[in-house]
N, C-alpha and C positions, 0 to 999 in steps of 0.2 A: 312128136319127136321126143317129151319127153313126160314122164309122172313123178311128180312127188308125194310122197306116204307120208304123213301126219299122226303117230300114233297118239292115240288119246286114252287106252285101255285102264292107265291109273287113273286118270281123273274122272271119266265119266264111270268104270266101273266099280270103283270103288265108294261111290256116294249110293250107287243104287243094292248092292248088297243086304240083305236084311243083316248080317247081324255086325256085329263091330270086327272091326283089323285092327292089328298093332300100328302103331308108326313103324317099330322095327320093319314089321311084314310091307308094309307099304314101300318102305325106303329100299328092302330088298330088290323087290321089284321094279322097281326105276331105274336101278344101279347096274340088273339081268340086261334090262332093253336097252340102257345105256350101250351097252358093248356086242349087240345084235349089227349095230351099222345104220340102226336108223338115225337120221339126221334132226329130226322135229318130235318132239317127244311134248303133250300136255301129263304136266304132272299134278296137279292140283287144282279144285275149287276155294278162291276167296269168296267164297256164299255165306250167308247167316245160319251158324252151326245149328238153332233151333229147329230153322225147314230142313237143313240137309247135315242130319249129324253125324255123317259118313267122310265130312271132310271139315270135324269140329279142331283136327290137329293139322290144318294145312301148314301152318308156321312153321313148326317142328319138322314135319316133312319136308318144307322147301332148305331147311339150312340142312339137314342130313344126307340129302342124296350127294354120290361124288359127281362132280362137272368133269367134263371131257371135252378135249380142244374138238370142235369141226361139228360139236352136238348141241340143237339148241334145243334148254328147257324153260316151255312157259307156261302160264297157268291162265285159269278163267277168273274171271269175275260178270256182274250183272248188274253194277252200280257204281256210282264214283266213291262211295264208303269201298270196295271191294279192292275197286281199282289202286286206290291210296294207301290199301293193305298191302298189296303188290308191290306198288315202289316202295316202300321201306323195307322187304326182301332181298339182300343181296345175292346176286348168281341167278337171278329171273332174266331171260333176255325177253323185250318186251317188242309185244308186236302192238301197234295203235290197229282196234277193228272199232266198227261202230253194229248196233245189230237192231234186228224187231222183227214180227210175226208176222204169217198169212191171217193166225187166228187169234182174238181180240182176249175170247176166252182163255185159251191156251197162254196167252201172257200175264193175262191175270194170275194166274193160276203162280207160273212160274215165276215172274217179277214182282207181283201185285201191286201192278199200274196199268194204263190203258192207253193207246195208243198217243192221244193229245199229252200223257206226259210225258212218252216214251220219247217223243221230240228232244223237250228239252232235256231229258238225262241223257240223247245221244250228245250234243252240243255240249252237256255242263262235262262231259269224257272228254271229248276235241278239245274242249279250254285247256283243262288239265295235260292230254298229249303234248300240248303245245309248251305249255309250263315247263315240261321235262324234254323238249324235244325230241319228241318221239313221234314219230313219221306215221300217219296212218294212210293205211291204204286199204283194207280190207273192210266189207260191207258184207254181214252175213242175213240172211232171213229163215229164222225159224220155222217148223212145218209146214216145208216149201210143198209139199206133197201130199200133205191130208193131214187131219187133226182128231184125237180121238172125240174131242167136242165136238166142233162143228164139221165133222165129215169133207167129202173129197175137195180140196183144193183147187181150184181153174188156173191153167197156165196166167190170164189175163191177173187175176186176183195176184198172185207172185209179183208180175212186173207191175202193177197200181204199186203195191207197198213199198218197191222198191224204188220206183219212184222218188216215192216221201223222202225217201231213207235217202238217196243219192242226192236231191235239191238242197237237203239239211246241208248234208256235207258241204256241197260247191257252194253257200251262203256261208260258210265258214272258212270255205277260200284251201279246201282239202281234194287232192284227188285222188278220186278212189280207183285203183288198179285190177284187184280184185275181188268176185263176189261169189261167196259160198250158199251153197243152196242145201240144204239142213233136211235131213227127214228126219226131225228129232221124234218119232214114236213109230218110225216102222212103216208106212204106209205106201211106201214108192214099188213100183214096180218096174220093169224096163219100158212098159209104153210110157208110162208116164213120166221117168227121167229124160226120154227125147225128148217128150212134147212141152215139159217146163225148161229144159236145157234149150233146146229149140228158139222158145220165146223169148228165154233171157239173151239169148245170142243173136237175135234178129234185132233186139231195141239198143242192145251194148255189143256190136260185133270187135270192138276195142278191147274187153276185157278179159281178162283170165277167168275162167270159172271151176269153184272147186267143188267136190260134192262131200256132204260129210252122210256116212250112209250106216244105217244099224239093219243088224238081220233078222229082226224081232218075227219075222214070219216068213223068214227061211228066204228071202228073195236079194239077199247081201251080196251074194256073188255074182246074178245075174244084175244087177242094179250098175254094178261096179262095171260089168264087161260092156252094158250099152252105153257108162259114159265111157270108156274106152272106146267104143266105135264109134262117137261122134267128134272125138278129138281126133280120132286117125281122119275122118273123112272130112272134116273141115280142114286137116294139116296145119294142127293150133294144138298147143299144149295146154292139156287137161290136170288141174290141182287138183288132186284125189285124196280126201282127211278120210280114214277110217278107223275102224275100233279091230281090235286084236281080236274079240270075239266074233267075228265073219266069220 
């Protein structure tokens, strides 16, 4: 009955860019999508400018875009360093998520930590949400769908980590509403979004689930249209994050 759009086209496009952008050019573009209609807008990486120097002027960017009533802008982070750059930002509206990976390598890689500490920096984020009263509810899992390290993904392997990730939370007394399922490198197909979509909704038929989905091998739009047919056919609304570049 109902989808919401997540644009995330600044934040995640513009870190993966080979060559550098102005703040100007960035801040333009947020300001464009601003008054498109959409409602959720990621506008920024708090990451360590060294791994990702695509988003070494997030600061700058966050205080230059213009804010619009009924629009919310928020950014990412990957740490409680990132997180704690965020609230000192004014005009962030802040959503509490907690997150971690199908693949151990792939977080390595992107966090450079490994699963037993991924624990606690989910928990040492909760402390902090809590600190600012900031409600979480959102549980996301990184390459729910395949990894370009360790290859295809099993539904089963998705809900094990998920797991982890949901137990952490209800031991900090948090409950999680929604859970996004990530094909951060491209690997998803439409069999494959039923059959992880499927699983996650057979173990959490309670929860909302959102897909965040890239089109890196052309299969963006069809990925998109079978999590729409599995939200019509359960008659359960489907959270739909995508990238402008679909």
């Amino acid at each position: 009955t109902r989808i919401d759009i997540q644009e995330e086209g600044p934040r995640e496009g513009f870190q993966i860019e080979p060559g550098p952008i102005s703040t100007a050019r960035k801040i333009e573009l947020i300001d464009a999508l601003t008054e498109t209609g959409l409602k959720k807008i990621q506008v920024a990486s708090f990451v360590n400018p060294k791994r990702v120097p695509g988003w070494a002027d997030a600061n700058e960017v966050v205080q230059g875009f213009k804010r619009k009533a009924g629009v919310a802008h928020h950014v990412l982070w990957l740490n409680e360093k990132g997180l704690r750059r965020a609230l000192e930002c004014n005009g962030i509206d802040m959503f509490g998520s907690i997150s971690t990976t199908t693949s151990e390598t792939f977080m390595g890689m992107n966090t450079n930590r490994g699963f037993k500490e991924n624990v606690q920096v989910q928990k040492n984020q909760i402390a902090i949400y809590k600190q600012h009263d900031i409600t979480v509810t959102r549980a996301s899992i990184m390459t729910a769908f395949g990894c370009n390290f360790e290859g295809d993904i099993s539904p089963a392997r998705v809900v094990e980590r998920l797991e982890e990730l949901l137990s952490g939370a209800e031991e900090e007394g948090v409950d999680i509403k929604i859970i996004s399922l990530a094909d951060t490198v491209g690997w998803a197909t439409p069999r494959s979004i039923k059959q992880v979509v499927g699983a996650v909704r057979d173990r959490w038929p309670d929860k909302r689930i959102c897909l965040h989905l890239h089109d890196t091998r052309g299969c963006g739009i069809a990925n998109f249209y079978a999590g729409m047919e599995l939200g019509d056919r359960k008659s359960t609304r489907l959270n739909s994050s995508h990238h402008a570049h679909l």
